[in-house]
C-alpha positions in Angstrom: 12.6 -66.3 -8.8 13.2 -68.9 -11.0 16.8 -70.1 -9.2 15.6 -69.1 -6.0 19.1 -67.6 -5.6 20.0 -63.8 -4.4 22.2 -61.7 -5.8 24.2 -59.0 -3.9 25.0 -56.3 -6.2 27.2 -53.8 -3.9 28.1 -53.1 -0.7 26.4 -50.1 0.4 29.0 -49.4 3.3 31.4 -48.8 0.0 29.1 -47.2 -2.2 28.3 -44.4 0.9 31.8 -44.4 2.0 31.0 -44.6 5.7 34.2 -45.6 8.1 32.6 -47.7 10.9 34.1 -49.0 14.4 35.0 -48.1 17.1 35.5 -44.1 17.1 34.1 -44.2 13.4 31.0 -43.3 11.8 27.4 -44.4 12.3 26.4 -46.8 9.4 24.3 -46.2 6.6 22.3 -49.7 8.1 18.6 -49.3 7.3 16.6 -48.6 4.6 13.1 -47.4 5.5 12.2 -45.9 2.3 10.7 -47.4 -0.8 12.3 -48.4 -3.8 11.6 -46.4 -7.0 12.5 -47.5 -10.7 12.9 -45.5 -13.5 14.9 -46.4 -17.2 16.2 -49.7 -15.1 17.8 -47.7 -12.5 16.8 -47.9 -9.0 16.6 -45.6 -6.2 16.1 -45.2 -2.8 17.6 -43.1 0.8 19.0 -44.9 3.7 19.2 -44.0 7.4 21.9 -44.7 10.0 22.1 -48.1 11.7 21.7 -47.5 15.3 18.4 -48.3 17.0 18.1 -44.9 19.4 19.1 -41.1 18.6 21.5 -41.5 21.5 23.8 -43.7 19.8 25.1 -40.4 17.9 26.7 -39.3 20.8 29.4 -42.5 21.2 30.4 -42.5 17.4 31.0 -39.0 15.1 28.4 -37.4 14.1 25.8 -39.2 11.9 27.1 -37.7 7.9 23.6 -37.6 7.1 21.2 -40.1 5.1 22.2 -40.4 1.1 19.9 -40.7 -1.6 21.7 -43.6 -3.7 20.6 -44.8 -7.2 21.5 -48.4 -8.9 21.6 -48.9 -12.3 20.9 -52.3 -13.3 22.3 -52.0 -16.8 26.0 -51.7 -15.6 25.6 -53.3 -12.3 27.4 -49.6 -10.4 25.7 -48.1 -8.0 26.4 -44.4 -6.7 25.3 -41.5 -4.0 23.3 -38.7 -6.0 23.1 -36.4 -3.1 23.4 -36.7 0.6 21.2 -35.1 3.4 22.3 -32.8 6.6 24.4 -33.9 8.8 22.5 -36.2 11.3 19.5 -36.2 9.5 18.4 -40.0 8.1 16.2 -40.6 5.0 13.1 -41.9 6.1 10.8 -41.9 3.3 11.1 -40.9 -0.6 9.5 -40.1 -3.5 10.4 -39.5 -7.0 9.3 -36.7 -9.2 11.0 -38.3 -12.4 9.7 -35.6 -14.8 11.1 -32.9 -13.0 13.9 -35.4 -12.3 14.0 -34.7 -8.8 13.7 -37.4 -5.5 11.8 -35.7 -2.9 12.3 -37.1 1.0 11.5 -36.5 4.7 14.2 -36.9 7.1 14.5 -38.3 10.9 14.3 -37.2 13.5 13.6 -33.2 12.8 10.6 -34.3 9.8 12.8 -31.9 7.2 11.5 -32.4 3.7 14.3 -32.1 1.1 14.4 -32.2 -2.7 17.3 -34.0 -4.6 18.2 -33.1 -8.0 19.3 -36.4 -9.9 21.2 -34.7 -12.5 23.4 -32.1 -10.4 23.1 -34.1 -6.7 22.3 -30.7 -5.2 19.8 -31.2 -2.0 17.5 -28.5 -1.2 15.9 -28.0 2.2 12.8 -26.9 1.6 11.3 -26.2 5.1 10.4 -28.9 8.5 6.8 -30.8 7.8 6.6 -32.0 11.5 7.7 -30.8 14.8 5.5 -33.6 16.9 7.9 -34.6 19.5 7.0 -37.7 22.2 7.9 -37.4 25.3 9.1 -40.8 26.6 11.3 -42.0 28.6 12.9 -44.7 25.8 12.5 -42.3 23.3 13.1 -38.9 24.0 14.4 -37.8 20.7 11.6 -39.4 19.0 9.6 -37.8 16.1 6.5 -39.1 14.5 7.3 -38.3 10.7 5.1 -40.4 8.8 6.2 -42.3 5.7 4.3 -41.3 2.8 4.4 -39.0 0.4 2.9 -38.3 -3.4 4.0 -35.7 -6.0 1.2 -35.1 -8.0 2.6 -35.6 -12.0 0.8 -32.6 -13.5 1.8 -29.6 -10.8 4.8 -31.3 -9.3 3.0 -30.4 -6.1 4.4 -32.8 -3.0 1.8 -33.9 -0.5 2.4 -35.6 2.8 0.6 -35.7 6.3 1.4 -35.0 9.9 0.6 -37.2 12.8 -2.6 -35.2 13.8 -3.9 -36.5 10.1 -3.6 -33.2 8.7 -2.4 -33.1 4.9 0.3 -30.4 3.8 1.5 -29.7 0.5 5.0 -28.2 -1.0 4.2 -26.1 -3.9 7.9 -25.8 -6.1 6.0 -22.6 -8.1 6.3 -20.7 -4.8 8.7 -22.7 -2.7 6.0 -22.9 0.4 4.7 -25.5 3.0 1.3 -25.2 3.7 -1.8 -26.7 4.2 -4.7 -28.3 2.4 -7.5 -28.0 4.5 -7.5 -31.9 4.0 -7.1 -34.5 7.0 -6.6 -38.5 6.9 -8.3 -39.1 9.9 -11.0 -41.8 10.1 -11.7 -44.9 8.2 -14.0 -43.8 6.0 -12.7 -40.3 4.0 -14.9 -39.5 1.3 -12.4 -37.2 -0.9 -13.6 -34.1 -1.8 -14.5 -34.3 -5.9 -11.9 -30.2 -6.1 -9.2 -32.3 -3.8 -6.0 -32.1 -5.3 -5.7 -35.6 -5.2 -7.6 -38.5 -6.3 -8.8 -41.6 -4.1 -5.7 -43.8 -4.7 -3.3 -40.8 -3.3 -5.2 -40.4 -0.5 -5.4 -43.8 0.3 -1.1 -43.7 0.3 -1.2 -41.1 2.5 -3.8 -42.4 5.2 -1.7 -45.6 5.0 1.5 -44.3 6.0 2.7 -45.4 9.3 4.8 -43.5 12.1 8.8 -44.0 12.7 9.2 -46.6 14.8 
């Protein structure tokens, strides 16, 4: 801020190792999630470039999103894991303790857990299936872009386009629900809610893929 001058610190095509043109592979172009920071390095998941679903079918096969990590103390920046093939990264959230990154993908709303030490990715189960049916669109899912991991369990919440909220438990490896919804814009949250106002608030604020 003080220079007002930008700095560009890699080239993500490089760091992902994604061959583009013609007859090549979709990029790694967007980056939807947030950026996380932990012991100066930074992390985040990217998603492929193209602005439909149908845009697969003229290049290979989408490689999958990759959950990347930066560290700022020796400028190198690397993949630590990768998700399925033709799934992007959509949204993320780090469970540093547990050092694991936890993410939702696009467009089949699969939530996967990556371990930052051994780069495996675990699928852990789909937390949407809400398809819309448009002409424009037809592959489009509404996988919403919020998610908290509550410090203390390890517990993942996120929410589904109807405003229900569902919760990945690692202690027994299952998706289910909390009888809790984000609808309306005034949610009192319940004083035995597993989550306290400001997570909620995250949650109701998430928006849709667009």
């Amino acid at each position: 801020p003080a220079t007002q001058t930008f700095d560009q610190p890699f080239d993500l095509g490089v760091v992902t190792g994604i061959k583009t043109g013609p007859g090549g592979e979709l990029s790694q172009g967007k980056i939807h999630t947030p950026l996380f920071e932990n012991d100066q390095v930074i992390y985040f998941g990217t998603g492929y470039g193209a602005s439909d679903y149908k845009t697969h079918k003229q290049r290979k096969p989408y490689p999958g999103g990759c959950f990347v990590a930066f560290d700022q103390k020796n400028g190198e920046a690397k993949v630590v894991g990768r998700a399925p093939k033709m799934e992007a990264i959509i949204t993320l959230e780090p469970d540093f303790p547990r050092n694991g990154l936890y993410a939702v993908t696009y467009p089949n709303g699969l939530l996967l857990r990556c371990d930052i030490g051994t780069g495996e990715v675990t699928q852990l189960g789909a937390v949407d299936d809400q398809f819309i049916k448009s002409k424009s669109m037809a592959h489009f899912i509404d996988v919403t872009r919020a998610l908290v991991v509550q410090p203390d369990t390890g517990i993942v919440y996120g929410s589904r386009k109807n405003g229900v909220i569902w919760q990945y438990d690692p202690a027994t490896g299952k998706i289910s629900g909390t009888g809790l919804s984000r609808r309306g814009s005034r949610v009192r949250v319940p004083s035995t809610a597993p989550l306290n106002a400001k997570q909620f608030k995250r949650l109701r604020g998430c928006s849709s893929v667009g």
